[in-house]
PASE-234510 format. One line per 10 residues: number of its first residue (from 0); for each residue x, z, y of C-alpha. Coordinates in steps of 0.1 Angstrom, whole numbers. Example, Ala and Ser with C-alpha at 12.3 -4.5 7.8 and 13.67 -1.06 7.14 Angstrom:
<recs>
0	123 78 -45; 137 71 -11
</recs>
This chain:
<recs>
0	760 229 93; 757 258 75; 779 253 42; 806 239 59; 805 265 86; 801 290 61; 830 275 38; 854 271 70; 848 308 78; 851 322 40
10	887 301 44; 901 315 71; 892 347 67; 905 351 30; 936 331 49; 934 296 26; 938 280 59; 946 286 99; 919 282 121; 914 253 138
20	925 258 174; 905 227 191; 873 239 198; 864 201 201; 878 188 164; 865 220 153; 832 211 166; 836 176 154; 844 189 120; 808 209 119
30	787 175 132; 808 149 123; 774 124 117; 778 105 89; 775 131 63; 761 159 85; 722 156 68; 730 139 33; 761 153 25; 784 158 9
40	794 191 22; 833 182 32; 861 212 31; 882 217 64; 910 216 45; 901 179 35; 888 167 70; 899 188 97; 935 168 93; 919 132 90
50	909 139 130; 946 139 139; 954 108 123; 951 72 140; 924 53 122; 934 13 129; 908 -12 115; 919 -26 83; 894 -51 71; 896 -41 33
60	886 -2 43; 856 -11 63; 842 -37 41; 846 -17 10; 823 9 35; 802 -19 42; 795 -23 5; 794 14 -2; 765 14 26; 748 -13 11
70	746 -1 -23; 736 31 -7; 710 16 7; 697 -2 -22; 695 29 -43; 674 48 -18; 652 18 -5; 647 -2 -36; 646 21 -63; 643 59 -54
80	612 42 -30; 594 23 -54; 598 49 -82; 584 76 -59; 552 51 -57; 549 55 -94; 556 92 -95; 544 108 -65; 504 99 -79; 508 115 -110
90	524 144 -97; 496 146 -78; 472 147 -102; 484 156 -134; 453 166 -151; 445 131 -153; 473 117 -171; 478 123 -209; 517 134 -219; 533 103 -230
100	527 90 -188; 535 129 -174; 569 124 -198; 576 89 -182; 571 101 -147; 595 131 -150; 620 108 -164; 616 84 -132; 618 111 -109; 652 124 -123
110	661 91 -115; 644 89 -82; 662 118 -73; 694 104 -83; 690 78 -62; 675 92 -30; 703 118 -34; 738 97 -41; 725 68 -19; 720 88 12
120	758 103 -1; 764 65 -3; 757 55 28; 774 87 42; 808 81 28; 807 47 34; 801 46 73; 828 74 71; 850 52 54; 838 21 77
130	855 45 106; 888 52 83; 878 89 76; 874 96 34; 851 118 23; 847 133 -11; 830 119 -41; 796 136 -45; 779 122 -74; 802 107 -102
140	778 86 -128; 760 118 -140; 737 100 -166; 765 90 -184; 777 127 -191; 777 136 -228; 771 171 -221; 747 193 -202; 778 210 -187; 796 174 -179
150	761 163 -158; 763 191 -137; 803 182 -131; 789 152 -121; 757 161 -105; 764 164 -69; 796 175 -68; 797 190 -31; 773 215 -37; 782 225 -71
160	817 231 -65; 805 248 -32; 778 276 -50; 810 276 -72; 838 283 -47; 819 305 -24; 790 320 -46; 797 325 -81; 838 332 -82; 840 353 -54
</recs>
């Protein structure tokens, strides 16, 4: 609620766009459930005009969202899960773990992360797309960045261009 309110009233107040005169699409724009806990953090710009469109059903749309879910799915229940029962009882107690298993543990939980973070984004954008609605990319392969700078392009990309646009610039 709060970075997309935030970003829709930084907009029209430095006049990139004209306030939304529907209290209800507005309102709809601020909860619109699919991506309202996991992201990613959508521009008014980008959805506020997909509400006055007729969404039909179109079976390739909502089956690539199916499979968008899915995966989603599997990357936070099958592997951001089960790596956080590997990682979560050494973070717990790291004085009894030498180095070389501390190492391995913070290298599983960048990827637990990953996946708890971009599946939940996943399932998000997929229901959203399941409905006919498109939603931004949030995480864009980050692991296979070749730079530092690159994975953060990457790295949930909502948020990051968000602290950018709103934070950093201004």
């Amino acid at each position: 609620y709060t970075f997309q309110t935030l970003a829709y009233t930084i907009d029209v107040y430095r006049g990139k766009m004209e306030r939304e005169k529907s209290f209800v699409k507005f309102a709809l724009y601020v909860s619109f459930f699919p991506q309202l806990v996991a992201g990613p953090i959508e521009r008014a710009q980008r959805l506020l005009p997909q509400f006055n469109i007729a969404h039909r059903f179109d079976y390739v749309r909502v089956t690539d969202g199916l499979k968008l879910m899915f995966w989603g799915f599997f990357k936070k229940l099958v592997i951001a899960d089960k790596l956080n029962e590997f990682v979560n009882p050494i973070y717990a107690a790291p004085a009894e773990y030498d180095g070389s298993v501390l190492l391995l543990a913070t290298v599983l939980f960048t990827y637990q992360i990953y996946c708890d973070f971009s599946g939940y984004s996943d399932i998000a954008i997929g229901a959203a797309k399941v409905m006919g609605y498109d939603l931004m990319t949030n995480f864009k392969r980050p692991f296979f960045a070749t730079s530092i700078a690159e994975h953060w392009r990457r790295w949930h990309i909502s948020l990051s261009t968000w602290f950018r646009d709103y934070l950093y610039i201004p």
